[in-house]
N, C-alpha and C positions, 0 to 999 in steps of 0.2 A: 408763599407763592408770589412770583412776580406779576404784575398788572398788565394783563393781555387785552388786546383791540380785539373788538369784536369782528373787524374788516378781517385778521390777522388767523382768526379760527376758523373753523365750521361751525356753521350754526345747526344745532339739533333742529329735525323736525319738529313742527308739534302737531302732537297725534292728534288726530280731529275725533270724533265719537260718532260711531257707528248710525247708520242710519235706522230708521224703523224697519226695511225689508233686510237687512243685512244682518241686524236683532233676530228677526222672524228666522231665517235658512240657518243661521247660526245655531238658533236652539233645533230646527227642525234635524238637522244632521248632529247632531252633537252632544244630546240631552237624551237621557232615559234610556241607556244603552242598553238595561237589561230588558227593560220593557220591547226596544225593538228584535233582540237575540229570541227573546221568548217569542214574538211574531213569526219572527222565520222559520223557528224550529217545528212551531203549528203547521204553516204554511209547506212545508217539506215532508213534514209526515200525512198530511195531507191530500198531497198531491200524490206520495208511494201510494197510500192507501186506495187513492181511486185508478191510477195507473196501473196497475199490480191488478187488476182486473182482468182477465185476458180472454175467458171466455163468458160471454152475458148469459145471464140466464134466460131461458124460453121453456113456458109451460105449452105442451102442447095438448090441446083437447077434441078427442072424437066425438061428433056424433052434435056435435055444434053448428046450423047454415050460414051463412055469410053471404047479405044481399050488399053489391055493393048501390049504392044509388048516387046521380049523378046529372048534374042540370042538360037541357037539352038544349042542344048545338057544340055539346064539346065533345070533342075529337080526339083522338089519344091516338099517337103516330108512334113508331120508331125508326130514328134517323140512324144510318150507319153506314 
């Protein structure tokens, strides 16, 4: 190979190394992928299970009083 100027080339980058926060997001997004799939899959069956709710339960009991009690000076209005 013939003797080439460095003026004559391109010169390669050189790659610098990563900083500490770019280490950190790097493994945060890009690390333990099973770990994060098995998260979401929780997360999603989780959320059916509680969305998939549709009617709440209510027990209802006779024969039960209900005082309600309530400090004095307050006022209960309906605005409409």
């Amino acid at each position: 190979m013939p003797f080439q100027d460095i003026e004559e080339t391109e010169a390669a980058p050189i790659p610098r190394t990563p900083t500490r926060l770019e280490r950190w997001v790097r493994k945060l997004l890009f690390e333990d992928w099973g770990l994060k799939l098995l998260a979401i899959a929780i997360t999603v069956v989780l959320w059916l299970a509680v969305t998939g709710q549709n009617q709440p339960v209510t027990l209802r009991v006779s024969g039960v009083q209900l005082n309600f009690l309530r400090p004095e000076g307050l006022e209960i209005s309906l605005v409409g």
